[in-house]
C-alpha positions as CSV (number, residue, x, y, z in Angstrom):
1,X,116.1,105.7,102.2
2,X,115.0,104.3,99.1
3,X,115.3,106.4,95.6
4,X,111.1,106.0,95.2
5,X,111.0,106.6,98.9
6,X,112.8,110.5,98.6
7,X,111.0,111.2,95.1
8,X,107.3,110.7,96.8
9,X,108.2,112.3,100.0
10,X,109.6,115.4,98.1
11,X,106.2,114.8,96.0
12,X,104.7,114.7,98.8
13,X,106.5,118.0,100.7
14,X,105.7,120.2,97.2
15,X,102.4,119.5,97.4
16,X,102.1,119.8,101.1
17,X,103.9,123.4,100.5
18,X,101.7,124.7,97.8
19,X,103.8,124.0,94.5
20,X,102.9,123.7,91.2
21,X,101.3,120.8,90.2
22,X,103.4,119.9,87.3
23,X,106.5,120.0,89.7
24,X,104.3,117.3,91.8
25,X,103.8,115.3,89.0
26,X,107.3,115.0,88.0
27,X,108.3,113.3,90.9
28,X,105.3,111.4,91.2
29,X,106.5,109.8,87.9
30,X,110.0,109.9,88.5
31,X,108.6,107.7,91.4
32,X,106.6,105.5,89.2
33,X,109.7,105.0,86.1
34,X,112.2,103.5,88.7
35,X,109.3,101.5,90.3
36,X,109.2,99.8,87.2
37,X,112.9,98.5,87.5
38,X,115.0,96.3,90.1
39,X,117.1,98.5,91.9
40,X,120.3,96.7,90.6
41,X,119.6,98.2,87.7
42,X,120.1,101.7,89.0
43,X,123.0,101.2,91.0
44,X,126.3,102.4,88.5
45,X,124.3,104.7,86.6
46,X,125.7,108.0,85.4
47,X,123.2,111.0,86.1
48,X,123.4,111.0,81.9
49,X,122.2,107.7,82.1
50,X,119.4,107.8,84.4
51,X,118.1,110.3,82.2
52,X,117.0,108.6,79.6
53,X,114.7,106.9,81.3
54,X,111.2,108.3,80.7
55,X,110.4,111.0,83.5
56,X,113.6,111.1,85.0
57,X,115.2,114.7,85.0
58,X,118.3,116.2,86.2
59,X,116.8,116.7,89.9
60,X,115.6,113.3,90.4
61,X,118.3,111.8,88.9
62,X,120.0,113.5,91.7
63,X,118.0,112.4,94.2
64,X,118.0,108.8,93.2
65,X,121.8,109.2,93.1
66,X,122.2,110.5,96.6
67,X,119.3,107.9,97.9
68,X,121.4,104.8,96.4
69,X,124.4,106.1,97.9
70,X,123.0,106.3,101.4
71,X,122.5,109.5,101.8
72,X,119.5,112.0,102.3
73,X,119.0,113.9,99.1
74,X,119.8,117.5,99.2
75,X,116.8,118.7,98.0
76,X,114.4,116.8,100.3
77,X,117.2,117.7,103.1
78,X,116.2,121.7,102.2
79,X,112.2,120.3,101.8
80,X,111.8,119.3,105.0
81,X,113.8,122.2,106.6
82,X,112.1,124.5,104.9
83,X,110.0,126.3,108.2
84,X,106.0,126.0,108.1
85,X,103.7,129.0,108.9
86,X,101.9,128.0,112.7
87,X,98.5,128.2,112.9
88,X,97.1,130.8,115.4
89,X,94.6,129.7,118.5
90,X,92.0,130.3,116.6
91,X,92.9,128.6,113.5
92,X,94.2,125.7,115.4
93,X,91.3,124.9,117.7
94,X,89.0,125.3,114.2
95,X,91.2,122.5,112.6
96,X,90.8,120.2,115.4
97,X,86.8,120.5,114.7
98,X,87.3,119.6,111.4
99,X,86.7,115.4,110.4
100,X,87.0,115.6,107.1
101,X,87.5,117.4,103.4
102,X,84.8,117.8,100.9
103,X,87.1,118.6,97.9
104,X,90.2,117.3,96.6
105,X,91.6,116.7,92.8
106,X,93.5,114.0,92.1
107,X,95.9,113.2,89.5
108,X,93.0,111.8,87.4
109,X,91.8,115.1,86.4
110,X,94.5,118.5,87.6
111,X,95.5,117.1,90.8
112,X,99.2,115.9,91.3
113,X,99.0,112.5,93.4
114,X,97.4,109.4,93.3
115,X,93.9,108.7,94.7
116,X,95.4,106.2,97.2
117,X,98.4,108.8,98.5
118,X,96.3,111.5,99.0
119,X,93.7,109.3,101.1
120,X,96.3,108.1,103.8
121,X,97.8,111.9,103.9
122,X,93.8,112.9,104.8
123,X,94.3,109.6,107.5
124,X,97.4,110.8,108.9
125,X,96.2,113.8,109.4
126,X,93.2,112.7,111.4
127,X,90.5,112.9,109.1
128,X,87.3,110.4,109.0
129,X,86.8,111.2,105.6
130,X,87.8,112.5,102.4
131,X,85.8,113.5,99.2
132,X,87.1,113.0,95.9
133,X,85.7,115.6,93.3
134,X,87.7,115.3,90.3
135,X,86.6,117.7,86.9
136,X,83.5,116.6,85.1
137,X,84.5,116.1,81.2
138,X,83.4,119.5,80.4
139,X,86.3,121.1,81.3
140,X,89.0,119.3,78.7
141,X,92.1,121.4,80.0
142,X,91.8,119.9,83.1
143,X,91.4,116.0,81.8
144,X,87.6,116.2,83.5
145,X,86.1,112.4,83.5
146,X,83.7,111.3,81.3
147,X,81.5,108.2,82.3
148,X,84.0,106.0,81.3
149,X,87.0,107.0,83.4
150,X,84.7,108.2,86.4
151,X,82.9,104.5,86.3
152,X,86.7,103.1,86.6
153,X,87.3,105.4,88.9
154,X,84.2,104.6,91.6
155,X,85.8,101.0,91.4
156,X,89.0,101.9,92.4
157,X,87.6,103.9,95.2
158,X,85.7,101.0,96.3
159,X,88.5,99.0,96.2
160,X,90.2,100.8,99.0
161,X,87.4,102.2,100.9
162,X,87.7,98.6,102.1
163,X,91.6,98.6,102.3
164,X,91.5,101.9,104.7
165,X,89.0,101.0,106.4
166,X,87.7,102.9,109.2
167,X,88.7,105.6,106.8
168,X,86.6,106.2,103.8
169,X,86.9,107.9,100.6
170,X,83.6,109.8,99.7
171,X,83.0,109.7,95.7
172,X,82.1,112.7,93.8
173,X,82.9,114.7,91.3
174,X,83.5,118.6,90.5
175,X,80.3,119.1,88.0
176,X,80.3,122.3,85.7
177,X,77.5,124.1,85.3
178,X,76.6,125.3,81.9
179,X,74.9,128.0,80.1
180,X,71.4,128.0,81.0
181,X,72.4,126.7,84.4
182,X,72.3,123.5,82.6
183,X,75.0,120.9,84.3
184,X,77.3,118.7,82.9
185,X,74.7,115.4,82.5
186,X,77.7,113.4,81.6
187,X,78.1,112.9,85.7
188,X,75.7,111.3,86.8
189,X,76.1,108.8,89.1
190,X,79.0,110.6,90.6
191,X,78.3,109.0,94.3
192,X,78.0,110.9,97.2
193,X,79.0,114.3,96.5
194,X,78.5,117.1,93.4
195,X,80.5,119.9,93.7
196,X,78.8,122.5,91.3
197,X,81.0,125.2,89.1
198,X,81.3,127.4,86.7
199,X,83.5,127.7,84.0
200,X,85.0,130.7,83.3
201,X,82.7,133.6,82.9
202,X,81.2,133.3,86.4
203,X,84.1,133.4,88.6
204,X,84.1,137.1,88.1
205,X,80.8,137.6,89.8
206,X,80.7,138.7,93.9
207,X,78.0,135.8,94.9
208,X,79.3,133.1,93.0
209,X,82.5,131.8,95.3
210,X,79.8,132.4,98.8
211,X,77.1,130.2,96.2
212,X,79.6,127.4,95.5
213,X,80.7,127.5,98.7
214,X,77.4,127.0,100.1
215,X,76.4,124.5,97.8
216,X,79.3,122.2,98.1
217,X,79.0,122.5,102.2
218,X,75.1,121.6,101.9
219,X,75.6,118.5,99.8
220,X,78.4,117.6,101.2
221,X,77.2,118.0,104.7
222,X,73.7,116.4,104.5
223,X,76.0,113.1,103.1
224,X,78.0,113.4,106.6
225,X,75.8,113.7,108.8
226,X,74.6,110.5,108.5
227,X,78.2,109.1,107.8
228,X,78.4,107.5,111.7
């Protein structure tokens, strides 16, 4: 296995499992650092060494270590071991309904993974579809896009809507809604899907999750539908 190969499975594995995102991210630039160099240069290096390139830390540069020297890295060995909780009949037979997901964050706004990554995960798992809602710019602590970045964004998306083709990547974005019940103007032309919320105060109110909900499954939905 290759060094970048371990650090975005075990990217990959954290995420799958629920982990924090900035534990995703580091490996998803660990990933990115050594993707930048021929893999001759990594072959002698002390773990000292391979941390001082940028984003490399004492567990990747264990990882890459172990990959180089053929082995499976310790810590994706005990990642993939690690047992998953089984879905129930009930659950199960629900999933298998399911075609697609109408909200995912990417690592454009709070997410941890790149747009493309996340995509084939939602292929692999047998999704049709997948919609990408990243933060409106409102919300600053989570690096929400202004019209800029979202408008750089859409083109990317289009880019590999043909690339995964059957597959498609539904463009959106997560819009806040402000005082007044005033939303975020600055994204407009978001694309297929607006998931409205509210930032902070609201989230302590009993009907606001069931609203959002609702909201995000009745724009979402009426896009779908006619999706075939």
């Amino acid at each position: 296995m290759e060094p970048s190969e371990a650090l975005g499975r075990i990217a990959y594995l954290l995420e799958r499992d629920g982990a924090e995102t900035y534990k995703v991210r580091a490996f998803r630039h660990a990933k990115s650092a050594i993707e930048q160099l021929a893999q001759g240069e990594l072959i002698g290096l002390s773990p000292s060494q391979l941390r001082q390139i940028p984003s490399i830390g004492e567990t990747s540069a264990r990882v890459i270590l172990e990959a180089l020297s053929g082995k499976t890295p310790t810590y994706l060995a005990s990642l993939e071991a690690a047992p998953m909780s089984e879905l129930g009949d009930a659950a199960a037979g629900l999933r298998q309904l399911l075609r697609g997901d109408c909200h995912g964050h990417s690592e454009w706004s709070d997410g941890g993974s790149p747009i493309k990554e996340m995509a084939i995960a939602a292929r692999d798992l047998g999704h049709e579809y997948w919609a990408l809602t990243d933060h409106s710019p409102r919300l600053t602590i989570a690096h929400g896009l202004d019209a800029d970045r979202l408008r750089q964004q859409l083109e990317i998306v289009t880019e590999l809507n043909i690339e995964l083709a059957p597959f498609r990547i539904l463009t959106g974005i997560e819009v806040d809604i402000l005082d007044g019940c005033r939303r975020d103007d600055q994204a407009n032309g978001a694309g297929d899907n607006k998931s409205p919320h509210r930032h902070p105060r609201a989230l302590h109110r009993p009907n606001y999750r069931r609203a959002r909900s609702s909201a995000v499954r009745f724009r979402c939905g009426n896009r779908i539908r006619g999706m075939r």
